[in-house]
C-alpha positions as CSV (number, residue, x, y, z in Angstrom):
1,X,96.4,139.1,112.7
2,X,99.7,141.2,112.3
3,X,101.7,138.6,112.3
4,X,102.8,135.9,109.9
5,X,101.9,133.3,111.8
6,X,98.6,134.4,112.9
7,X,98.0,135.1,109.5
8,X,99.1,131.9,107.5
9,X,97.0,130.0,110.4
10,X,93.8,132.0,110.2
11,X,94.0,131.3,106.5
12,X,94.5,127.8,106.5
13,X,91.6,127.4,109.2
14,X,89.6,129.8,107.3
15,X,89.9,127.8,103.9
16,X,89.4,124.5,105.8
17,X,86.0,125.5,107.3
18,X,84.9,126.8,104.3
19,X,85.8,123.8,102.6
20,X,83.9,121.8,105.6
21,X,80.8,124.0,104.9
22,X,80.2,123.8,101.5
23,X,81.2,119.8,101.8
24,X,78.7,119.6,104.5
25,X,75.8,121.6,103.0
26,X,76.3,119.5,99.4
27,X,76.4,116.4,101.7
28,X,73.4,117.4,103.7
29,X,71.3,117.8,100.4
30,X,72.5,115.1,98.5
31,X,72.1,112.7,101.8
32,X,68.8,114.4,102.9
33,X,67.1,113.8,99.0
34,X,68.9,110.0,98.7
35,X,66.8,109.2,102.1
36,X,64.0,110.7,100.9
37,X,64.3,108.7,97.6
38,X,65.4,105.3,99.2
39,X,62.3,106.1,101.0
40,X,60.1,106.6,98.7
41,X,61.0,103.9,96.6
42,X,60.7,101.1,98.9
43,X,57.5,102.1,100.0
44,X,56.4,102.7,96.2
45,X,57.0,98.3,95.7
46,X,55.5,97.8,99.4
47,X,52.1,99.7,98.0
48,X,52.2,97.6,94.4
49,X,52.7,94.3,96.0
50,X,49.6,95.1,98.3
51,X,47.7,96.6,96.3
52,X,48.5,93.4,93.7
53,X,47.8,91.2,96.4
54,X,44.7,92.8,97.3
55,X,43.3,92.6,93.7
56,X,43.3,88.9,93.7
57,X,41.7,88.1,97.0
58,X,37.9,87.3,95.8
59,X,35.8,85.6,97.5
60,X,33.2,82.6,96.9
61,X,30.9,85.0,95.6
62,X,33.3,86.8,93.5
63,X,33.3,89.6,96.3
64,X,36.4,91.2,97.3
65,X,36.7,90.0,100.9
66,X,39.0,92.5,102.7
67,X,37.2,92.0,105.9
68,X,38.6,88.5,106.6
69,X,40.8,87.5,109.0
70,X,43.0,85.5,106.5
71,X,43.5,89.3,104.3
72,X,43.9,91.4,107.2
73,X,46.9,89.0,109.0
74,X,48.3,88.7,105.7
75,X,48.6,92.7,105.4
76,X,49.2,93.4,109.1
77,X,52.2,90.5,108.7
78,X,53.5,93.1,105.3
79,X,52.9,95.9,107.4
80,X,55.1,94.7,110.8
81,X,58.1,93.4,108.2
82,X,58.3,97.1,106.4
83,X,57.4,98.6,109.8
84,X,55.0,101.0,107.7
85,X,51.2,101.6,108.0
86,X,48.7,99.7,106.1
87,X,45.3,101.5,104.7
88,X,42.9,99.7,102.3
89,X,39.7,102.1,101.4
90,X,37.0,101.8,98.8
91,X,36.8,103.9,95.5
92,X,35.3,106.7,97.3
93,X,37.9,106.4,100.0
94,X,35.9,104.6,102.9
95,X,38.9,103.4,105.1
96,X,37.8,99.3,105.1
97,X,41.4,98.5,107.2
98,X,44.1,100.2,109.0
99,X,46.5,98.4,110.9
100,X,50.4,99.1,111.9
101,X,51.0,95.2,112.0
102,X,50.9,94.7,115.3
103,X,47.6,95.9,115.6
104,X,44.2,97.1,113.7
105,X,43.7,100.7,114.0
106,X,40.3,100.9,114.4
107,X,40.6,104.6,114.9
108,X,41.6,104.6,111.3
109,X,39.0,102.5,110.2
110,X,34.8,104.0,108.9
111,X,36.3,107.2,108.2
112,X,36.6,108.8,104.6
113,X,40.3,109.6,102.9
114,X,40.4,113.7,102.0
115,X,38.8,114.1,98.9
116,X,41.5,115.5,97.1
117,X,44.1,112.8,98.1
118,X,41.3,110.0,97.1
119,X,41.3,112.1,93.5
120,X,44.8,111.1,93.6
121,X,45.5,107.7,94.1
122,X,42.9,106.9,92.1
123,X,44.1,109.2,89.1
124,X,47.6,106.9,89.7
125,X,49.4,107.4,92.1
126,X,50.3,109.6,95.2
127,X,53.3,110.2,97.5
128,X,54.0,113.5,99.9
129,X,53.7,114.1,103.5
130,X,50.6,114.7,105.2
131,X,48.6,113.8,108.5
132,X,45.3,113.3,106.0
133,X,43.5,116.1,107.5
134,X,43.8,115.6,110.9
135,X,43.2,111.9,110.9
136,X,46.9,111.5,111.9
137,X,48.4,113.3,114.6
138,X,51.5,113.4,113.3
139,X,52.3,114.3,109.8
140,X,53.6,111.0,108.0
141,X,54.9,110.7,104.5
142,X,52.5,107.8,102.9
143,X,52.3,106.4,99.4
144,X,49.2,105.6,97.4
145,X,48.6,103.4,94.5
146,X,45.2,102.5,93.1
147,X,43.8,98.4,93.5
148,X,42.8,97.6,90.1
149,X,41.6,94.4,88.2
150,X,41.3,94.0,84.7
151,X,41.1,97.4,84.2
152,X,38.8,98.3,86.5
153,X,39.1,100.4,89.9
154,X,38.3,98.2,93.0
155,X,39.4,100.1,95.6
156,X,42.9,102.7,97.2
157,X,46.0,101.1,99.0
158,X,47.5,103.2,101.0
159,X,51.1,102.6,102.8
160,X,52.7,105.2,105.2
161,X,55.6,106.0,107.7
162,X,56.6,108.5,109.9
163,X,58.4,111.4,108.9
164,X,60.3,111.4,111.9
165,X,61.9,107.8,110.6
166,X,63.4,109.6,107.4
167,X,64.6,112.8,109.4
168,X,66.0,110.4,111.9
169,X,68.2,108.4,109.1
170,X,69.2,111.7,107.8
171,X,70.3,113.0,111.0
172,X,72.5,110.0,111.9
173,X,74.0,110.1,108.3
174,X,75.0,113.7,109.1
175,X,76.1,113.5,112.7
176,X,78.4,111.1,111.2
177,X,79.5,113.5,109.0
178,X,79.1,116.2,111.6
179,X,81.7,114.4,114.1
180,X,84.2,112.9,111.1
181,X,84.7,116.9,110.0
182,X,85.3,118.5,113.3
183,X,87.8,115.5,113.8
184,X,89.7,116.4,110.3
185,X,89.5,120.4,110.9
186,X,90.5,119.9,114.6
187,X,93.7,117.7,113.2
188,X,94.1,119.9,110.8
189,X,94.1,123.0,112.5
190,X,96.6,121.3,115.1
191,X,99.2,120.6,111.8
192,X,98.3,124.0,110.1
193,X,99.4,125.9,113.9
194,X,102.5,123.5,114.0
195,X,103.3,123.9,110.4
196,X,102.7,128.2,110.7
197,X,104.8,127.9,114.1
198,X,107.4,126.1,112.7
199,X,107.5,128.5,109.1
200,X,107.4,132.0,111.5
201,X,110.0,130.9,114.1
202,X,113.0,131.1,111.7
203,X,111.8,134.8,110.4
204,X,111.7,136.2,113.6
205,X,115.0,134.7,114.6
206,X,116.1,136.1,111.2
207,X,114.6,139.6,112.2
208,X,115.8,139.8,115.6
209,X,119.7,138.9,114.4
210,X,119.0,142.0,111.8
211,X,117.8,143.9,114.3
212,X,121.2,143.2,116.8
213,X,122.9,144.0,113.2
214,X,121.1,147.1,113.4
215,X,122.9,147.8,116.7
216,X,126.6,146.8,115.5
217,X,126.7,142.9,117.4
218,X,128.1,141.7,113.4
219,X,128.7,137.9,115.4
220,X,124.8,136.8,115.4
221,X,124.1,134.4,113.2
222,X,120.8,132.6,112.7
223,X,120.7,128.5,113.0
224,X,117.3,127.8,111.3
225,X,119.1,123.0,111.8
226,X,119.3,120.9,108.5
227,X,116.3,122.8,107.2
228,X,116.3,122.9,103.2
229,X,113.4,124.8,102.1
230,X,113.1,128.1,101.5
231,X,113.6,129.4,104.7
232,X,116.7,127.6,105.0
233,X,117.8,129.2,102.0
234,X,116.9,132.3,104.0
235,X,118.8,131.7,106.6
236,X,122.1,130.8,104.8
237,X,121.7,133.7,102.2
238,X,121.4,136.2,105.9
239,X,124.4,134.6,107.6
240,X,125.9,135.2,104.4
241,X,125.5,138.4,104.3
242,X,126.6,138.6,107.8
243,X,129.8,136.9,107.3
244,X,130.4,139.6,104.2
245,X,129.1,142.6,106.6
246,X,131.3,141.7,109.2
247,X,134.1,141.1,106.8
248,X,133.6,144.4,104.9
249,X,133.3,146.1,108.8
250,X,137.0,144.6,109.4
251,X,138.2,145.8,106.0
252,X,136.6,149.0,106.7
253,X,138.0,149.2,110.1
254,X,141.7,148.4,108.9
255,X,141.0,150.7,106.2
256,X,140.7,153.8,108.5
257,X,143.8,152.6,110.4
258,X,145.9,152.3,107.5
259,X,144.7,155.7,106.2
260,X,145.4,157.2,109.3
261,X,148.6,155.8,109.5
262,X,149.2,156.8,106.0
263,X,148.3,160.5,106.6
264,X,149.6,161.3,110.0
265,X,153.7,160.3,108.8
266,X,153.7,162.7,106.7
267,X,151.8,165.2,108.2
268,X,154.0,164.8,111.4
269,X,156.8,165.0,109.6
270,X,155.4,168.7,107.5
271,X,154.7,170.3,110.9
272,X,157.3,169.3,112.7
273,X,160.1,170.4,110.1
274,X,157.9,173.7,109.8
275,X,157.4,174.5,113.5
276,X,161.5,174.1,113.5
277,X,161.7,176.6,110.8
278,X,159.3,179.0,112.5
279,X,160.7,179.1,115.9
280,X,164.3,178.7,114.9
281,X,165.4,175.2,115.5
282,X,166.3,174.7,112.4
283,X,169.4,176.8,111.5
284,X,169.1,179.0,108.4
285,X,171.6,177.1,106.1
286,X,169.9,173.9,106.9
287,X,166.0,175.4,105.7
288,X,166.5,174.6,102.2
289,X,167.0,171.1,103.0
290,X,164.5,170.2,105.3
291,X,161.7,172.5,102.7
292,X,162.8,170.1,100.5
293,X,161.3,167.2,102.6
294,X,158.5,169.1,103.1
295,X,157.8,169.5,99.4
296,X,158.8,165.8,98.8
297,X,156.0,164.8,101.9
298,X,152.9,167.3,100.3
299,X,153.6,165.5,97.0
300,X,153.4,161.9,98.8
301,X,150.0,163.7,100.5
302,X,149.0,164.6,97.1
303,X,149.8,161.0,95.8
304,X,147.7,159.4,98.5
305,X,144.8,161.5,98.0
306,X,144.6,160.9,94.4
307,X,145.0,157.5,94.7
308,X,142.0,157.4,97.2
309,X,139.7,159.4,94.7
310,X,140.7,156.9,91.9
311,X,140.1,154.1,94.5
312,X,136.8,155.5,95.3
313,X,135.8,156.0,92.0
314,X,136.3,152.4,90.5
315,X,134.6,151.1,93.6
316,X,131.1,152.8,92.8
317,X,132.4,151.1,89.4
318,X,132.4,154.8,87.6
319,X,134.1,153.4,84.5
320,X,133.7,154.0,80.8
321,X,131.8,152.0,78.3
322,X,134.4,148.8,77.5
323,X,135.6,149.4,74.0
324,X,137.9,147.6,71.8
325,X,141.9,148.8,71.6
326,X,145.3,147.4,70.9
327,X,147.1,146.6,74.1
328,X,150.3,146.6,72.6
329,X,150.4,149.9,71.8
330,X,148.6,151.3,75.3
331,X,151.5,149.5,76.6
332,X,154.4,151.3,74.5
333,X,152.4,154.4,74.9
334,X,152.8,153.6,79.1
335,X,156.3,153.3,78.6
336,X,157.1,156.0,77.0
337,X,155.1,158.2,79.1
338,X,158.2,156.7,82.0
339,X,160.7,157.4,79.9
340,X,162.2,159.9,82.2
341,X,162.4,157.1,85.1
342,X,163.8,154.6,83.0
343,X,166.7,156.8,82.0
344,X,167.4,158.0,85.0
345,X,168.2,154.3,86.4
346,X,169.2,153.3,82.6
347,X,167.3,150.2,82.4
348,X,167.5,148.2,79.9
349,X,163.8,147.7,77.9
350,X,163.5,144.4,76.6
351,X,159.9,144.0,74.6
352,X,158.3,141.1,73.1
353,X,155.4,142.2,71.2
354,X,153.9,140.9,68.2
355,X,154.0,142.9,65.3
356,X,150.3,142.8,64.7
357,X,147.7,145.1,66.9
358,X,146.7,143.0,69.6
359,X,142.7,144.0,70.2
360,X,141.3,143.6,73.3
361,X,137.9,144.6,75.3
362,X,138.3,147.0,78.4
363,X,137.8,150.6,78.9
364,X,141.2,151.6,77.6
365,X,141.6,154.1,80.4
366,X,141.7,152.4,83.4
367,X,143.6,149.5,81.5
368,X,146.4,152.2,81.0
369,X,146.3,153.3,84.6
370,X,146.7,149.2,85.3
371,X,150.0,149.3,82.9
372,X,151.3,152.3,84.1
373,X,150.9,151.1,87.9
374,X,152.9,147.6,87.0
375,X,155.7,149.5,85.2
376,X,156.3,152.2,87.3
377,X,156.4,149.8,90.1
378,X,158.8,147.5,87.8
379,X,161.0,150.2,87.6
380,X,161.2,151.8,90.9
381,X,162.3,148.1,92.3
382,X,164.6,147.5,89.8
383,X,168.1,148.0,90.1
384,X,170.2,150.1,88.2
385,X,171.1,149.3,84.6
386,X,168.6,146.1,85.2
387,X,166.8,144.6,82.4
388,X,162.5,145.4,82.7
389,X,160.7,143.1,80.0
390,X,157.4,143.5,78.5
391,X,155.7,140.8,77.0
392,X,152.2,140.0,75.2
393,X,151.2,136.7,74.1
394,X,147.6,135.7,73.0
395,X,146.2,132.2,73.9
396,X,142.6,130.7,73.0
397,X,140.1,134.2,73.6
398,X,143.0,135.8,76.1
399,X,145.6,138.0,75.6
400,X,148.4,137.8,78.5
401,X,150.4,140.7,79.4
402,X,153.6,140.3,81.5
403,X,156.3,142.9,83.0
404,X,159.6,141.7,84.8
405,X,162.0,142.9,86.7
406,X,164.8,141.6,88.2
407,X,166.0,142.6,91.4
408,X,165.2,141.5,95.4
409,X,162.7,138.5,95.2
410,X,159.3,139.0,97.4
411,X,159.2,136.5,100.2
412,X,156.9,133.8,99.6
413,X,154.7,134.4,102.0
414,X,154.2,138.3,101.1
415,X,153.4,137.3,97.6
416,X,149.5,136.4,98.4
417,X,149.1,140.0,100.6
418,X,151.0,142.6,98.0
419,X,147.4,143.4,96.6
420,X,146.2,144.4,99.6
421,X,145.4,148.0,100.5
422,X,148.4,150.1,101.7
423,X,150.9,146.8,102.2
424,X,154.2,147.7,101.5
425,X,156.9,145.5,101.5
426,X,159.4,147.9,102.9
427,X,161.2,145.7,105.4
428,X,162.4,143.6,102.1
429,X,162.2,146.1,99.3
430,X,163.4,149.3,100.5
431,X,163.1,151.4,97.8
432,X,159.5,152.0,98.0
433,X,159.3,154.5,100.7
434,X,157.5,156.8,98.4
435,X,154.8,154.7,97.9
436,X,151.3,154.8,99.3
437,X,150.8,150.9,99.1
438,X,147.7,151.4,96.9
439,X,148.6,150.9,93.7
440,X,148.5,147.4,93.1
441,X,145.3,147.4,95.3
442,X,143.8,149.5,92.4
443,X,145.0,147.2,89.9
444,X,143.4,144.2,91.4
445,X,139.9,146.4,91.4
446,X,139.9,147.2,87.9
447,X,141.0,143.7,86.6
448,X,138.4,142.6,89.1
449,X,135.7,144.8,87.7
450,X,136.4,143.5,83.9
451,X,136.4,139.7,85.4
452,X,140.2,139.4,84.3
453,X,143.0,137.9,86.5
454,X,146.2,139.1,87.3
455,X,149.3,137.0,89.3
456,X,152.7,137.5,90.4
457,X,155.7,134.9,90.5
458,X,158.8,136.6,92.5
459,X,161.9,133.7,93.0
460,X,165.6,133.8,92.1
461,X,165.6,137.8,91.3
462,X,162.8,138.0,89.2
463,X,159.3,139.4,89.9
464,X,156.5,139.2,87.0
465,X,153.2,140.9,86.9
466,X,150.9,138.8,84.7
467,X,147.2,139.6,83.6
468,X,144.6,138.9,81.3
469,X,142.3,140.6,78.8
470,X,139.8,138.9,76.3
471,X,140.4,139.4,73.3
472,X,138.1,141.3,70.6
């Protein structure tokens, strides 16, 4: 029984015939002492009204007259109506009568009642089963009750049937039973193999898609119908996992592609530029120059790798303990940090900040790294002498940072994909060819892993980063 089904069926059978067995073996008792009881009693009031009867049939001479023909029909009718047999015997057990009411048993009849049963019925009264010491050829189970009158022993009245009678009754009470249970556990058994079929099926349709998984086919899916149980809930929660498996294999495909694409430019551009140094292609007065491209693609590789690590890193979610810290002055500390860059395009810094500390929950690090990437890429799209504004409002438990810019407005339809991994919107925005089209990709992972949001609006010239922060 390795498998589910064989194992869920074996039980269910298993619990059912046990259930059968101890039903049947309580039944059998109970049944088998009620028949013995039913028994028992009836006979019990067929031996008092004889013997009743018998102590009040005198006759002229005050004699009891159990010989007559008028007695003996009289007890022969009793006997035929309670299909029983009929013994009357003296005190000392004499058998007087004996008749099964269709006729006397004379072989019954001039012979003496075992001693010990005659002690009985006289002391009161007797039932069991017994073949009175060989007078019966078959054991019967008889009643005896003593004939008194006015206190005074007159003579034994005993009343019997065959044993066979009450073993018969109880064997047709239990094949009854016998034939009603193997009908339920057969019916049973049919649902319980249905029910196990139908339970297993699903499972190993669910274990043979994982097992195609295991072989990269990332299109099966399992259809378990309109089933709402638990092993529907199965199935949905696997072909959800699918769908995000398959979906993280696309991302991770696209992934590789993009990084390759990312890495071989400037790679391609390095060793070509240095194989024209080497072997002279490049003339001497024009080295300087093209090192300088070198340099300037080394530092992109550089930037890319970096940004990779620190992708990498927030992914296996490798961040600091959230703490609490004023955003407003992270943010001034950002911007002072691009000083440099601002001056050299001589923007013009335009910053609403409330004069209070603004306190907010995050780890303050990666929250810096978020401003840093939104102003740095607010300046490097902004044209010269072009206002940047920085602003931070607070609303119900949020605190909402925003940086402008004005300059060449995203196309609308590029707005939804500019936190992708490695897009770049350099067919519209020229100026970022030093870019490795990651870093608003890492700002959407760390907002994402504090369960903050962040938005963009570009139309008319002006392009603003908004995100949130709960508030301390």
């Amino acid at each position: 029984m390795k498998t589910m089904y064989g194992r869920q069926f074996a039980t269910m059978a298993g619990m059912i015939l046990l259930s059968f067995l101890m039903l049947g073996a309580s039944f059998a008792t109970l049944s088998y002492q009620y028949t013995i009881k039913d028994k028992q009693d009836s006979m019990g009031r067929s031996a008092g009204i004889i013997a009743a009867y018998t102590s009040d049939f005198i006759n002229e001479n005050g004699e009891y007259s159990w010989r007559e023909e008028i007695f003996q029909g009289q007890l022969s009718y009793l006997a035929l109506a309670t299909d029983v047999h009929i013994m009357i015997s003296t005190n000392e057990g004499y058998v007087v009568f004996a008749t099964d009411g269709s006729r006397e048993l004379k072989e019954l009849e001039n012979l003496y009642l075992p001693a010990d049963l005659t002690e009985a019925v006289a002391g009161g009264s007797y039932d069991g089963i017994t073949n009175l010491n060989g007078l019966y050829n078959r054991s019967r189970y008889l009643v005896g009750l003593p004939i008194t009158s006015r206190n005074n022993l007159q003579g034994l009245v005993l009343v019997s049937c065959s044993a066979a009678s009450i073993s018969s009754m109880w064997r047709d009470l239990s094949a009854i039973f016998l034939v009603t249970a193997v009908a339920v556990i057969l019916i049973a058994a049919i649902i319980s193999s249905v029910t196990s079929m139908r339970q297993s099926k699903p499972i190993k349709e669910i274990a043979a898609a994982a097992r195609q998984f295991g072989h990269g086919e990332l299109n099966v899916r399992v259809d378990v119908g309109k089933r709402k149980d638990e092993v529907g809930e199965l199935a949905d929660a696997f072909n959800t996992m699918a769908d995000s498996l398959a979906k993280s294999e696309q991302r991770r495909s696209e992934f590789i592609a993009n990084v390759s694409h990312e890495l071989k430019t400037p790679m391609t551009t390095i060793a070509g530029f240095a194989d024209g140094i080497l072997d002279g292609t490049i003339p001497p007065e024009k080295e300087q120059q093209y090192l300088q491209v070198i340099s300037s693609e080394t530092r992109r590789l550089s930037r890319l790798v970096r940004s990779m690590l620190d992708l990498s890193r927030l992914q296996s979610d490798e961040r600091a303990a959230q703490q609490q810290f004023d955003i407003s002055e992270t943010m001034l500390r950002v911007l002072v940090s691009l000083e440099s860059k601002i001056n050299d395009k001589n923007l013009e810094i335009v910053t609403q900040v409330p004069d209070d500390p603004v306190q907010v929950w995050g780890d303050q690090d990666a929250i810096t790294q978020v401003c840093y990437n939104l102003l740095d890429n607010a300046i490097k799209f902004s044209p010269d002498h072009g206002p940047l504004t920085i602003s931070i409002t607070t609303k119900s438990s949020k605190a909402y940072i925003s940086i402008s810019n004005e300059g060449q407005s995203i196309p609308p339809e590029e707005v939804p994909l500019i936190f992708d991994r490695f897009h770049k919107t350099d067919h519209s925005r020229s100026a970022d060819r030093d870019g490795v089209g990651l870093g608003l990709y890492i700002v959407k992972t760390i907002l994402n892993s504090h369960k903050e949001n962040i938005t963009c609006t570009s139309e008319d010239g002006k392009t603003t980063f908004t995100f949130t922060l709960t508030l301390a």
